[in-house]
N, C-alpha and C positions, 0 to 999 in steps of 0.2 A: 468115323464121320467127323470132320472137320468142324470147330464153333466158329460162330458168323457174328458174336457178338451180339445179339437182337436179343431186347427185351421179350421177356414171358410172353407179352403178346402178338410179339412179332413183328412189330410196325417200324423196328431203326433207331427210336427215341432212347437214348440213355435213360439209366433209371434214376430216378428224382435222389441226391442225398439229405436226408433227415435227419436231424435227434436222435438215435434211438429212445432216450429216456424222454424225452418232450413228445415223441410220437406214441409210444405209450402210457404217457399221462397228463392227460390236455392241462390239468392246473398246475402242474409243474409250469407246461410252454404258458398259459395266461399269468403266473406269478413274472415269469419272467422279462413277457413282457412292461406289466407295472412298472419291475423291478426298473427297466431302461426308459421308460416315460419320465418315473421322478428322477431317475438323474437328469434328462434331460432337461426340466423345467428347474431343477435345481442350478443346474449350470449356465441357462436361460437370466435366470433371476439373479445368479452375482455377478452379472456380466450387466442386466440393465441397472444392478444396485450401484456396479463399479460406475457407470457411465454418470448418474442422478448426481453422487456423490462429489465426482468430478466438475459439473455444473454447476452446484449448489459453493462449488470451492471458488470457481471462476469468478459468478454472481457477489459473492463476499465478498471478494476480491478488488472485485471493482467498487462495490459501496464503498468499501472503506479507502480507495483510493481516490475516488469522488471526495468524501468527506475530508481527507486530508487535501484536496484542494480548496474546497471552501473554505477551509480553517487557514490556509495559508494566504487566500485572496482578502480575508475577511482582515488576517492582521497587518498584512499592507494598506491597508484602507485605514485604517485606524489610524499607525504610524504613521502616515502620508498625508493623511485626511489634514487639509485645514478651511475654516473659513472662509469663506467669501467676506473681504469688508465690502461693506455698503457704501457705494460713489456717493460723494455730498459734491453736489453742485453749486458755490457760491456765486451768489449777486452779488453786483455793485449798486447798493441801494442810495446812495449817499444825494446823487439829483433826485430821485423822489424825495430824500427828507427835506432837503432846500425848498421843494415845489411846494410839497406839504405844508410849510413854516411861512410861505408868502402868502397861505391863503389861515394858517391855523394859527400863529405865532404860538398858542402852547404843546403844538409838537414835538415830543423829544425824540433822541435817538443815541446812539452808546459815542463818546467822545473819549478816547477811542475805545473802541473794541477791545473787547479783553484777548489776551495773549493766546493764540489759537481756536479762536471761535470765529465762526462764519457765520454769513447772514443768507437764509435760504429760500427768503420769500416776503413779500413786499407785498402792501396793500393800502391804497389813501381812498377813500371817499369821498368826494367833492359835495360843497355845500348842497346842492342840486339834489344829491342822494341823503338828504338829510335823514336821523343824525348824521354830524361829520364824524368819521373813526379812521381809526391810523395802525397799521397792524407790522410788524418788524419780526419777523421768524428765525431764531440761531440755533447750531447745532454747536457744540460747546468744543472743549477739545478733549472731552471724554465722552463722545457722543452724545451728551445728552441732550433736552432740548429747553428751551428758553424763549418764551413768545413775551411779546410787548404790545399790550391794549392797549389803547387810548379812545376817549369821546368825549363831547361836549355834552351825554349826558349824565349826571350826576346821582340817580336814584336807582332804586334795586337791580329796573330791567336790565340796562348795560352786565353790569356785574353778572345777575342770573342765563343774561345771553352767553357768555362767553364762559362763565363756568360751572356752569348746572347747581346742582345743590353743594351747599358748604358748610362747614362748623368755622367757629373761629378756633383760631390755636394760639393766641397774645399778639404781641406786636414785636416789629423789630426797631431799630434805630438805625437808620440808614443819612450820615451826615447831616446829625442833628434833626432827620425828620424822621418822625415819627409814623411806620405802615403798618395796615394790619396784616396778620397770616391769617391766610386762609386754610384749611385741607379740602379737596375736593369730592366729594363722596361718590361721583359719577366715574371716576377717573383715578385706576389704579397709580399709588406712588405719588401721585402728583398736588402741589401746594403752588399758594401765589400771595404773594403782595400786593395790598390795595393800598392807593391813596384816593381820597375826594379833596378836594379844597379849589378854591378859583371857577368855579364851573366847571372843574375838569376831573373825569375820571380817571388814573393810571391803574392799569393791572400789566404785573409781571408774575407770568405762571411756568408752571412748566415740570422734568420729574428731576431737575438734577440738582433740589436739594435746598433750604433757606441760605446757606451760606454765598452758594452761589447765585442763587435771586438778590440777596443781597449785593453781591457785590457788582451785579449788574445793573441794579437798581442806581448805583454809587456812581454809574458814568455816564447817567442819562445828562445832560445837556440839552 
C-alpha cells in the first residue's frame, strides 16, 4: 500500500512543526518568550534614548546659537551706539530787547553774547501785566543753561518766584559790582546771582556754574 502523505487524522493538513523541547516544557517556551520581549523593549528604549539625545543636541544647539547672536547684536550696538545731540533752536531776541528798553530802560541783555552760546527763549511783560519782568533763556556752548531775570520788583517775592528756596553762598565781583550767590535748594546743581539796587531786581541762574554766571553777568549792557 502506497503513503498519501495525510496526517494521523486524515484530513490533508500538514502536521504542525514545534519545539520539541518548548512543546515539552511550557516554561522553557514562556522563558523564552520573556526572554524576546525584553530584548525587544531594550532595543525599543536605545532607539527612543538615541532619538531624545539627539533632540536635546539640536535644542542646545540652537540656544547657544541664539545666544551667540545676541552677544554679537548687543556689541554692535554698543560700538555703534551714539548719542542723540539735542537740536537747540536759536532766537533772534535782540528787537525784543530794544522794545523792552523803550518801555523799561533798566533792561539788560548780553552785549555781545559769549562765544558759542545761544539764546533760546524770550520773554517781556508789559507794564499792563504788572510787575514788569524780562526773562533771556541761553544754552551755553557746553550745553549748559543760563536764564536772565529781571523786574521792577525789588523784595523777596520776585526772587522766591523764580527761584524757590535758597541758602546764600558769599558774593562775587562782577566788574566792580558786587552780586550775591545764591544755591538753590529746589534745583539740582543749579546757583545764581542776585543784584537789587535802582528798583531793579537782576537774577542770573542757571547749572553751568559761578564762573560762567559770572561772566555772563559781565556782558549785560
Amino acid at each position: 500500500m502506497s503513503s498519501t502523505g495525510q496526517g494521523p487524522s486524515g484530513d490533508g493538513a500538514p502536521a504542525a512543526t514545534e519545539d520539541p523541547q518548548a512543546a515539552q516544557d511550557p516554561r522553557a517556551a514562556a522563558a523564552a518568550r520573556e526572554k524576546a520581549r525584553a530584548r525587544a523593549e531594550a532595543i525599543a528604549y536605545r532607539e527612543q534614548n538615541r532619538k531624545d539625545r539627539a533632540k536635546a543636541r539640536t535644542l542646545t544647539n540652537m540656544v547657544w546659537a541664539l545666544l551667540a547672536c545676541f552677544v554679537v547684536v548687543a556689541f554692535l550696538m554698543i560700538v555703534t551706539w551714539r548719542p542723540k545731540a539735542e537740536k537747540i533752536t536759536a532766537i533772534d531776541y535782540t528787537a525784543q530787547l530794544e522794545d523792552a528798553k523803550k518801555v523799561a530802560p533798566w533792561v539788560r541783555g548780553p552785549a555781545p553774547m559769549p562765544a558759542g552760546w545761544s539764546a533760546t527763549s524770550v520773554e517781556f511783560r508789559t507794564p499792563e501785566q504788572s510787575p514788569i519782568t524780562w526773562h533771556l533763556g541761553i544754552v551755553t556752548n557746553e550745553k549748559k543753561y543760563v536764564g536772565l531775570e529781571q523786574s521792577n520788583v525789588t523784595g523777596p517775592k520776585f526772587q522766591s518766584e523764580e527761584l524757590g528756596k535758597t541758602t546764600d553762598d558769599g558774593t562775587s565781583s562782577v566788574e566792580g559790582v558786587t552780586w550775591q550767590r545764591k544755591v538753590l535748594l529746589d534745583r539740582k546743581n543749579e546757583n545764581a546771582l542776585v543784584l537789587v539796587g535802582s528798583g531793579v531786581t537782576t537774577i542770573v541762574v542757571g547749572n553751568a556754574g559761578y564762573p560762567a554766571l559770572e561772566a555772563f553777568a559781565s556782558v549785560l549792557r
